[in-house]
C-alpha positions, 0 to 999 in steps of 0.5 A: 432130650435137648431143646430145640427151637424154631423161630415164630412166624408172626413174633419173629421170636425163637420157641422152645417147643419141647421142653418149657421152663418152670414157669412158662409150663405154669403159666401154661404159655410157650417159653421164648428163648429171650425167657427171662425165667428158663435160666433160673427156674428148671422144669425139673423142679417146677415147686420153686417157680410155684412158691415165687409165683405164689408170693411175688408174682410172675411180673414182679419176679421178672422185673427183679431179675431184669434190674439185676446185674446178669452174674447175679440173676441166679443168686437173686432168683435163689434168694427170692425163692429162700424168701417165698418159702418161708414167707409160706411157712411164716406169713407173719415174719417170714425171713426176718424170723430166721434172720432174728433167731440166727442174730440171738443165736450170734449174741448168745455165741459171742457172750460165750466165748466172751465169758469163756475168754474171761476164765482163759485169762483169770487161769492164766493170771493165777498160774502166773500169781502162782509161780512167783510164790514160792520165790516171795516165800524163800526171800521171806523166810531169808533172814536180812543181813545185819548191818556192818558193826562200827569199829570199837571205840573207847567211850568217854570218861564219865564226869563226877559231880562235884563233892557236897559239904560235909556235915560239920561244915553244914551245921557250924555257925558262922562266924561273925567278925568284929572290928576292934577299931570302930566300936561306935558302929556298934553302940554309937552313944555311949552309956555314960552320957546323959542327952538331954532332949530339952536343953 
């Protein structure tokens, strides 16, 4: 059955005579068609009105719609049913509790795949470690070329130390020369003379 609607005498307003929304049947009145909830709030599921309602309140509800763009009226409304529910559910944090525990359960996810990251790379880093050894390993066990020998070159003659005396000549005694013609160097005074040392 569709709504139909008939134009009231004394407002000027159209009616919706057979089918009421969610909140117009709670608040037990007639649902004009200008109804700011009939949008939002099927009569098919009245509990979503009740718990807003409850929470809220029907004039605050419409004057939260009312500030809010038309294209987003329907997500305010859903919105402002999510919060009622669990602001009934949890009188004491309501959504900021679910928002908190999604907020840890985004941190501890994060530090997961951070730590899983971490191993990702330490794996890659010893795979790579890994392949270069068994080439340092070959290069090591090479042994180094040896250098160029230099061309054959005769070495040079080896000097003799002078020869030492020989024995004889060690322990010969000098010889001492004399001089014939100054005898008096030798014994100037003369032993045949007497020198009188008084006059």
């Amino acid at each position: 059955m569709g709504r139909r609607h008939i134009l009231s005498p004394s407002t000027g307003t159209t009616l919706n005579t057979i089918t009421p929304c969610a909140a117009c049947k709670l608040l037990r009145r007639r649902c004009a068609q200008e109804c700011p909830f009939s949008p939002y709030f099927s009569p098919h599921e009245p509990q979503k009105f009740a718990s807003v309602h409850k929470v809220f309140g029907a004039s605050n509800v419409a004057k939260m719609l009312m500030e809010v763009p038309e294209s987003q009226r329907a997500d305010a409304a859903n919105s402002l049913v999510y919060e009622a529910n669990l602001r009934l559910r949890d009188p004491v944090y309501g959504c900021m509790g679910v928002i908190s525990s999604l907020q840890h359960q985004l941190h501890t996810l994060q530090s997961d795949l951070n730590s899983i990251r971490t191993q990702i790379f330490n794996f890659k880093f010893t795979q790579h470690n890994n392949s270069h050894i068994p080439n340092f390993i070959s290069a090591a066990a090479t042994p180094p070329a040896a250098p160029p020998t230099p061309p054959h070159s005769q070495p040079p003659p080896l000097s003799l130390p002078p020869p030492l005396p020989s024995s004889s000549s060690i322990f010969s005694s000098p010889i001492i020369t004399t001089t014939a013609a100054a005898p008096e160097l030798i014994n100037p005074v003369s032993t045949t003379q007497h020198i009188s040392y008084f006059g």
